[in-house]
MIKEPA-551645 format. One record per atom (N, C-alpha, C, O): residue in one letter; atom name; x, y, z. Coordinates in nm, 2 decimals. Layout:
N
<r res="a" atom="CA" X="X" Y="Y" Z="Z"/>
...
***
This chain:
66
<r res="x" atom="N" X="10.07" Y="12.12" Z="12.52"/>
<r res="x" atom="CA" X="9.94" Y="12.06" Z="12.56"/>
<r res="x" atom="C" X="9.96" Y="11.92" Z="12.60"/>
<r res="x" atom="O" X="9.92" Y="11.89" Z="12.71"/>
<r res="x" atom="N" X="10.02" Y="11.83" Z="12.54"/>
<r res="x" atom="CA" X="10.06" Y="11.70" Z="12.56"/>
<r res="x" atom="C" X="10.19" Y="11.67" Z="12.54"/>
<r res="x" atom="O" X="10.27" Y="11.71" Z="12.45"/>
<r res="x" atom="N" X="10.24" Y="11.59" Z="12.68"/>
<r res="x" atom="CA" X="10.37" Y="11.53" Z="12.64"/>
<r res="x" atom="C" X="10.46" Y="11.51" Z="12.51"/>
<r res="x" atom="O" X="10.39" Y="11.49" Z="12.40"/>
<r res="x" atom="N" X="10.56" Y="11.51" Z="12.50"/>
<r res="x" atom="CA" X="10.60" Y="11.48" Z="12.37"/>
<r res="x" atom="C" X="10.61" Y="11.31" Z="12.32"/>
<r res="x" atom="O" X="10.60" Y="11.27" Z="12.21"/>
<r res="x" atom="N" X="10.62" Y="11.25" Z="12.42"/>
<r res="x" atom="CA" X="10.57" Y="11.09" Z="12.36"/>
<r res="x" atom="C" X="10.47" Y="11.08" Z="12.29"/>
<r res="x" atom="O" X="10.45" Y="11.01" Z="12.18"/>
<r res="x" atom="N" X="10.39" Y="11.16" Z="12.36"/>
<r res="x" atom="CA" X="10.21" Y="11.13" Z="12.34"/>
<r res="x" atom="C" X="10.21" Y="11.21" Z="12.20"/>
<r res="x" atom="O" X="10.12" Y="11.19" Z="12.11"/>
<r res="x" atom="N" X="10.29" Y="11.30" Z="12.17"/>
<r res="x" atom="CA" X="10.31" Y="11.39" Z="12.05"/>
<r res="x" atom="C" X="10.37" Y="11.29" Z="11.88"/>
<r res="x" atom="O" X="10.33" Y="11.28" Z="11.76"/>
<r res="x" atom="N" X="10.49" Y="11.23" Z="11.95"/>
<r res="x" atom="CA" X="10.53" Y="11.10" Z="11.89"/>
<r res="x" atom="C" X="10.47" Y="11.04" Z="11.84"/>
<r res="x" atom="O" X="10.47" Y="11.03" Z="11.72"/>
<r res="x" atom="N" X="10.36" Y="10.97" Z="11.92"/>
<r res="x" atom="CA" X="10.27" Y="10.84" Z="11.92"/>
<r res="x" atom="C" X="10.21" Y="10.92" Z="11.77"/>
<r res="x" atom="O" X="10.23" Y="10.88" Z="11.65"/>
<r res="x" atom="N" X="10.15" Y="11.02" Z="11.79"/>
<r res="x" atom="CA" X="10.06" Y="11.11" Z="11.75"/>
<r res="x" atom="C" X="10.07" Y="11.12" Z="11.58"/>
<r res="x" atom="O" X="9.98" Y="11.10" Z="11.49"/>
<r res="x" atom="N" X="10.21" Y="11.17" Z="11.57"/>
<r res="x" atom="CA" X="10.29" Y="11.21" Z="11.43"/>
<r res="x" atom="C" X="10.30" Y="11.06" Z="11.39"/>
<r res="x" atom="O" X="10.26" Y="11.05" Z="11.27"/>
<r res="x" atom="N" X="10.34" Y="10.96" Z="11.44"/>
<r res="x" atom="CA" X="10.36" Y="10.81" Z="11.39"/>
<r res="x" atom="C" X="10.24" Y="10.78" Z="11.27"/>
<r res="x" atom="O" X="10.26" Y="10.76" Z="11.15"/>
<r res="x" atom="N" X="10.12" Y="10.80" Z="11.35"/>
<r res="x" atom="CA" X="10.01" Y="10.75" Z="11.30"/>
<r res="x" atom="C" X="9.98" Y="10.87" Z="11.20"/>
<r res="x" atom="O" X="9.87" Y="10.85" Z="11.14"/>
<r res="x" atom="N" X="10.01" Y="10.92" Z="11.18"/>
<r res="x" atom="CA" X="9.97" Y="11.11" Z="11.09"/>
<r res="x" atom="C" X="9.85" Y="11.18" Z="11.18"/>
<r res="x" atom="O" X="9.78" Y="11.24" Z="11.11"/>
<r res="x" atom="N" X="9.83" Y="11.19" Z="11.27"/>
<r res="x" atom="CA" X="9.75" Y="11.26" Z="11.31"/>
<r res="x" atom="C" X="9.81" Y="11.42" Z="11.37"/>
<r res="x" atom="O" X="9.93" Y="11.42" Z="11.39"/>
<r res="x" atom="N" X="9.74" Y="11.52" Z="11.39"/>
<r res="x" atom="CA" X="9.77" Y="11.65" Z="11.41"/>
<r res="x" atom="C" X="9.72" Y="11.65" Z="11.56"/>
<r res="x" atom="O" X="9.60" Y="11.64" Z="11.59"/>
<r res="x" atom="N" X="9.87" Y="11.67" Z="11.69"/>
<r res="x" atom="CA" X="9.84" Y="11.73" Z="11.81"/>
<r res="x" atom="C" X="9.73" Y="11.83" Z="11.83"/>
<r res="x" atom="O" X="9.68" Y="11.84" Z="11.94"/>
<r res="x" atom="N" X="9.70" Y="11.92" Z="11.71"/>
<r res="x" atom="CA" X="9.61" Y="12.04" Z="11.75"/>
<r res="x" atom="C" X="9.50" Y="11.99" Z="11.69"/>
<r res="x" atom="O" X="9.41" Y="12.05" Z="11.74"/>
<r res="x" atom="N" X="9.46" Y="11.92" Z="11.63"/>
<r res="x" atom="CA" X="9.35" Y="11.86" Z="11.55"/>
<r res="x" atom="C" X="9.25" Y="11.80" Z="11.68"/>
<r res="x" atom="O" X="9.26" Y="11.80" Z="11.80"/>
<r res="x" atom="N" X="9.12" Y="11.76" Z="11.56"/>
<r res="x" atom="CA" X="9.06" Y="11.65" Z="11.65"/>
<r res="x" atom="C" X="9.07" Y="11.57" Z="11.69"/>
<r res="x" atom="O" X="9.02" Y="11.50" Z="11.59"/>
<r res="x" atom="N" X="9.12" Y="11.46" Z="11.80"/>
<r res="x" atom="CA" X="9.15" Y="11.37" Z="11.83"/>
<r res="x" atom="C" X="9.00" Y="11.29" Z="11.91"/>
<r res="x" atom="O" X="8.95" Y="11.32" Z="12.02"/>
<r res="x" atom="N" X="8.95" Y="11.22" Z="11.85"/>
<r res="x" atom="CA" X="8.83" Y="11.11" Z="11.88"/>
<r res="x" atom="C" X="8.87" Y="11.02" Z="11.87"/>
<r res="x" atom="O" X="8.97" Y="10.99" Z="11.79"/>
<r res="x" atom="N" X="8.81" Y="10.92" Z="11.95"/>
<r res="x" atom="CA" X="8.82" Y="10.79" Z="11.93"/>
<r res="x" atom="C" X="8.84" Y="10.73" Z="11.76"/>
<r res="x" atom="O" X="8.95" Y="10.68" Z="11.73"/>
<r res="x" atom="N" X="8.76" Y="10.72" Z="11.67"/>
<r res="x" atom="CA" X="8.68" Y="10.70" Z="11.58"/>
<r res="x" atom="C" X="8.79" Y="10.76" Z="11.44"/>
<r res="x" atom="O" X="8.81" Y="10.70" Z="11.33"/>
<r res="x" atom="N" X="8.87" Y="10.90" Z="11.49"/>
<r res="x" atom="CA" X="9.00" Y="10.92" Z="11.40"/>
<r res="x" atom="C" X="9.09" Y="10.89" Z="11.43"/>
<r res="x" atom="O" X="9.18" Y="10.94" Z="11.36"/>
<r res="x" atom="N" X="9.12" Y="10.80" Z="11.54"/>
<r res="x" atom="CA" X="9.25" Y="10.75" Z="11.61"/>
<r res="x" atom="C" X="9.21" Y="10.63" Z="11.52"/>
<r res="x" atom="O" X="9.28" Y="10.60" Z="11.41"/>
<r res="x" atom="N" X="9.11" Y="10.55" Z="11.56"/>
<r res="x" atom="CA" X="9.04" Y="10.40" Z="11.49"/>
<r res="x" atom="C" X="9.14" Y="10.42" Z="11.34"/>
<r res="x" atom="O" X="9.25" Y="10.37" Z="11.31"/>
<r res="x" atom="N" X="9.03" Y="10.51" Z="11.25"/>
<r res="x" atom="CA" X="9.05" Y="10.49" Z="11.12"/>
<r res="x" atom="C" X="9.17" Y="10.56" Z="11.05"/>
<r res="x" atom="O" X="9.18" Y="10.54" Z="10.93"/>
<r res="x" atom="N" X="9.29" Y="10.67" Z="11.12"/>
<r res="x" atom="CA" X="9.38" Y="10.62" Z="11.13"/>
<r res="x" atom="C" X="9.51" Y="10.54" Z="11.10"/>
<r res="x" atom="O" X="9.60" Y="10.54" Z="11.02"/>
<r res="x" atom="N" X="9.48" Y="10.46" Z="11.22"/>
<r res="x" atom="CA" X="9.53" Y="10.31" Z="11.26"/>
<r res="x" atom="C" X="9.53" Y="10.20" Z="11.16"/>
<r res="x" atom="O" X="9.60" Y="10.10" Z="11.14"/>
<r res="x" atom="N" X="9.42" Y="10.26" Z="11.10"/>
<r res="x" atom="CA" X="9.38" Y="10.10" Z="10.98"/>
<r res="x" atom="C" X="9.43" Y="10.16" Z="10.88"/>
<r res="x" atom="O" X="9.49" Y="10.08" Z="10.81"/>
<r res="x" atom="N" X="9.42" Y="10.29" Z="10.83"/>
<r res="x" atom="CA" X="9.50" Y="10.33" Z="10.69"/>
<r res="x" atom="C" X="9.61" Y="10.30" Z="10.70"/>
<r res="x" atom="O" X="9.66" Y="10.23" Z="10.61"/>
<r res="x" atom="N" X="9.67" Y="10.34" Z="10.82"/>
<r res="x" atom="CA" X="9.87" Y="10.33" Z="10.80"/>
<r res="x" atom="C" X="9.86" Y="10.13" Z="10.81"/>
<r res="x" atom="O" X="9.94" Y="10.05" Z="10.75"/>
<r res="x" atom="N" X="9.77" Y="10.09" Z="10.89"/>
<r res="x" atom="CA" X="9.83" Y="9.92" Z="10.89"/>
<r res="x" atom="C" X="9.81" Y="9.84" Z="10.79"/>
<r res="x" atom="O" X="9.87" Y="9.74" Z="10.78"/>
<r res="x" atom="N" X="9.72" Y="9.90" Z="10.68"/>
<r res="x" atom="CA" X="9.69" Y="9.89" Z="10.59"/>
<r res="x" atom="C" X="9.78" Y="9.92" Z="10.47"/>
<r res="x" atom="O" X="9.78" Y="9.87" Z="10.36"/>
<r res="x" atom="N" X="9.85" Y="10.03" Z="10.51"/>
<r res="x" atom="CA" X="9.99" Y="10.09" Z="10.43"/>
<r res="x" atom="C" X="10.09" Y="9.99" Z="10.42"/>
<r res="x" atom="O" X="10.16" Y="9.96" Z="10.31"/>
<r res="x" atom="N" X="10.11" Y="9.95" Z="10.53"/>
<r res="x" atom="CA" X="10.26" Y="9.88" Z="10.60"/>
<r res="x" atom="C" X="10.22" Y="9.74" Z="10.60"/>
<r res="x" atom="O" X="10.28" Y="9.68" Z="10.69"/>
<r res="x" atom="N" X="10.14" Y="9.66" Z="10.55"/>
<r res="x" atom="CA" X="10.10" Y="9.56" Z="10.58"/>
<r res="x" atom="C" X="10.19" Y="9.46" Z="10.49"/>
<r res="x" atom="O" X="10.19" Y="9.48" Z="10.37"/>
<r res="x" atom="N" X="10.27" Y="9.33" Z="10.57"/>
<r res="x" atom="CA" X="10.39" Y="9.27" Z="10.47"/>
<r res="x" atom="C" X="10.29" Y="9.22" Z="10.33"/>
<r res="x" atom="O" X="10.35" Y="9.21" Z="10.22"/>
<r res="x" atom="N" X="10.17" Y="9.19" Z="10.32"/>
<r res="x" atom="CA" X="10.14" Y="9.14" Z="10.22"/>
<r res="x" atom="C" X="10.11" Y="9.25" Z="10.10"/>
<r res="x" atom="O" X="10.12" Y="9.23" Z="9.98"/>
<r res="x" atom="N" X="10.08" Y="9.37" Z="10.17"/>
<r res="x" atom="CA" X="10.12" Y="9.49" Z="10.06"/>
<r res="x" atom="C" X="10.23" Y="9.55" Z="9.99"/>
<r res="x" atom="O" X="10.25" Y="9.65" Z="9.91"/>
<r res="x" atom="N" X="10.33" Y="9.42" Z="10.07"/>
<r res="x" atom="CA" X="10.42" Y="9.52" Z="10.02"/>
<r res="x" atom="C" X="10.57" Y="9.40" Z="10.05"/>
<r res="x" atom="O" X="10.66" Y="9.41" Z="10.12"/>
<r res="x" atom="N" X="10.53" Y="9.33" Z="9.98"/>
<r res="x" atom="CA" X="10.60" Y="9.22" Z="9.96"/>
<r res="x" atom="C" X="10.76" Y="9.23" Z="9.93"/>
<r res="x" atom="O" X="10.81" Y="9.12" Z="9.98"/>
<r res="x" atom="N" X="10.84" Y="9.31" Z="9.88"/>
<r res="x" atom="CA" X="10.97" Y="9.34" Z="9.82"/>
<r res="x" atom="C" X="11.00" Y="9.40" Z="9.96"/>
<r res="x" atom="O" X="11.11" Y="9.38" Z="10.01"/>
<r res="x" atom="N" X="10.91" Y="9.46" Z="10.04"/>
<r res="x" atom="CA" X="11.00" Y="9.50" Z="10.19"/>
<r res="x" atom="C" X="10.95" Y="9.49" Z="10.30"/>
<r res="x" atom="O" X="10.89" Y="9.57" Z="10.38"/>
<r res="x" atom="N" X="10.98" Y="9.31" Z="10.32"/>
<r res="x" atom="CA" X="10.91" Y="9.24" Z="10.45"/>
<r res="x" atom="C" X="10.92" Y="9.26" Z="10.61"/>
<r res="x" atom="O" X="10.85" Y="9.24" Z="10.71"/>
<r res="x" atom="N" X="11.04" Y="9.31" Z="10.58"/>
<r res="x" atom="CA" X="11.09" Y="9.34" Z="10.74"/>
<r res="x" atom="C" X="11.09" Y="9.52" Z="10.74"/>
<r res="x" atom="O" X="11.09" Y="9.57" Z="10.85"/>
<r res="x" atom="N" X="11.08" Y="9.61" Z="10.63"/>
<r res="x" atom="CA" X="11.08" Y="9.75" Z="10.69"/>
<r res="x" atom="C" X="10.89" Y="9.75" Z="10.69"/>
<r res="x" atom="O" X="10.84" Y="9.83" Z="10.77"/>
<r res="x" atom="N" X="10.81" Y="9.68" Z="10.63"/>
<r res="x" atom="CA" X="10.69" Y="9.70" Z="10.67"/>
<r res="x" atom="C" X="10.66" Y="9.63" Z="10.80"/>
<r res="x" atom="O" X="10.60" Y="9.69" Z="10.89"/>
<r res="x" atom="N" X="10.70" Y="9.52" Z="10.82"/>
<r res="x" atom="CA" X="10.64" Y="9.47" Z="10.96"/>
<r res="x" atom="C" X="10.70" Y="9.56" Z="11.06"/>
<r res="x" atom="O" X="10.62" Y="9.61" Z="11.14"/>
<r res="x" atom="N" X="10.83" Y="9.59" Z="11.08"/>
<r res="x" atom="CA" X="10.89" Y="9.71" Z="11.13"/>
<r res="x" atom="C" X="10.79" Y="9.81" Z="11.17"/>
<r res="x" atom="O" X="10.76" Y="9.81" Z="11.29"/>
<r res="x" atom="N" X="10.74" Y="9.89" Z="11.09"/>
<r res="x" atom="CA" X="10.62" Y="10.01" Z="11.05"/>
<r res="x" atom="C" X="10.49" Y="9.93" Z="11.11"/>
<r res="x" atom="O" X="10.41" Y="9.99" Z="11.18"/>
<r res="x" atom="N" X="10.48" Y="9.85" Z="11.10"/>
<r res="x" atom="CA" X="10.31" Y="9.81" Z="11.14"/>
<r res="x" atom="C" X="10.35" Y="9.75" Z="11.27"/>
<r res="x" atom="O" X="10.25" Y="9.72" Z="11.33"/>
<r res="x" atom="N" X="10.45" Y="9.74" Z="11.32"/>
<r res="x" atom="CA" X="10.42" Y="9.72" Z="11.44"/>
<r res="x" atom="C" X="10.47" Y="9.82" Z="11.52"/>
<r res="x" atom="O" X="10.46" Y="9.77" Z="11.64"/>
<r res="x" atom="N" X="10.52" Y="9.96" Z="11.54"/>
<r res="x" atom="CA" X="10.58" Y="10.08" Z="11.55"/>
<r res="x" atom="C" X="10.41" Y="10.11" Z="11.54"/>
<r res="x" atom="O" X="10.37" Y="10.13" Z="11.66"/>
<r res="x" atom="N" X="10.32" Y="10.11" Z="11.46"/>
<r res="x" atom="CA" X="10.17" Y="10.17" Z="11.44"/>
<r res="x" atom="C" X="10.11" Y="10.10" Z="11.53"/>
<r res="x" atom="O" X="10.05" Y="10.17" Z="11.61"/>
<r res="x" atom="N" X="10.12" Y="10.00" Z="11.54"/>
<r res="x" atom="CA" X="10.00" Y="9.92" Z="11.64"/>
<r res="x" atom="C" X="10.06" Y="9.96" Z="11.80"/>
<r res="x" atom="O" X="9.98" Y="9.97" Z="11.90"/>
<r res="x" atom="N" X="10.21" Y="10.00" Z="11.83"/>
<r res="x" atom="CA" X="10.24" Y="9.99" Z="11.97"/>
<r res="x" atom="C" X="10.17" Y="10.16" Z="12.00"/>
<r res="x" atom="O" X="10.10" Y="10.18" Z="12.10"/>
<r res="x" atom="N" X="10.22" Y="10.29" Z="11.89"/>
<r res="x" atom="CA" X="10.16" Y="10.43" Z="11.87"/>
<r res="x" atom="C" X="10.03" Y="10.45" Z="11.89"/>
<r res="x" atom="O" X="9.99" Y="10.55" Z="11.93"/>
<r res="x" atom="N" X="9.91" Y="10.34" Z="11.85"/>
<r res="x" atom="CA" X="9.76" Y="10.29" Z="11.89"/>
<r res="x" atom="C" X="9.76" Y="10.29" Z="12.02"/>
<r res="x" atom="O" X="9.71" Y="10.37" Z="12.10"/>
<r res="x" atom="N" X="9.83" Y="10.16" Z="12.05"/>
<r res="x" atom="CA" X="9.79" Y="10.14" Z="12.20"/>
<r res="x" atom="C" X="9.86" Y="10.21" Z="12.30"/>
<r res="x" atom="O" X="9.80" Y="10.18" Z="12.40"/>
<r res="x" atom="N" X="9.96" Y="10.30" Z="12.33"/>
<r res="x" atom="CA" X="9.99" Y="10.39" Z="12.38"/>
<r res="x" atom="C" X="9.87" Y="10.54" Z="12.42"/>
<r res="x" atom="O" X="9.84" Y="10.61" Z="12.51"/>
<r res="x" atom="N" X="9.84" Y="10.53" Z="12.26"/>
<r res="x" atom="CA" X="9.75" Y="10.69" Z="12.27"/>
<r res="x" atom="C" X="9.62" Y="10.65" Z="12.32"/>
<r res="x" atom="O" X="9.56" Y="10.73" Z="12.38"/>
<r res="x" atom="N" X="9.55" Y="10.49" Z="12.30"/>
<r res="x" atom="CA" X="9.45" Y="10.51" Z="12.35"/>
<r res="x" atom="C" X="9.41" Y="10.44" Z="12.52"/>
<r res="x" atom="O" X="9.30" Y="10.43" Z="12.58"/>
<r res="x" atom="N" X="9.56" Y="10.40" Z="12.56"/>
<r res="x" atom="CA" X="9.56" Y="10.36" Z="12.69"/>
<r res="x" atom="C" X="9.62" Y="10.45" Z="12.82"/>
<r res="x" atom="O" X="9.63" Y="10.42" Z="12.94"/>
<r res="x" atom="N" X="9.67" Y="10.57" Z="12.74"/>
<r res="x" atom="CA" X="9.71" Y="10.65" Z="12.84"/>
<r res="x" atom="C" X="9.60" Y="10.72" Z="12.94"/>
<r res="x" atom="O" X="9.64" Y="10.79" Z="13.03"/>
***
């Protein structure tokens, strides 16, 4: 049904290709995992979270600018 990038983007963020895809579960999402990976959460591993949060934010704006 969708590219496999757009499949990528997709699994990055935990969302399911066959699922509902809304605005609104793309949104909230986005904020759990940045929220996951955030270097102040997770202070012992500064560079594999900033890594992850920013891999999350580029999987955001890919899925919702295509």
């Amino acid at each position: 049904m969708y590219n496999k990038k757009f499949e990528e983007n997709l699994k990055v963020l935990g969302l399911n290709p066959s699922g509902e895809l809304t605005l609104q579960t793309i949104k909230k999402t986005h904020r759990a995992k940045a929220k996951e990976f955030h270097p102040d959460k997770n202070p012992g591993k500064d560079t594999t979270a900033y890594k992850c949060r920013k891999r999350i934010l580029r999987c955001q704006s890919r899925i919702l600018f295509i």
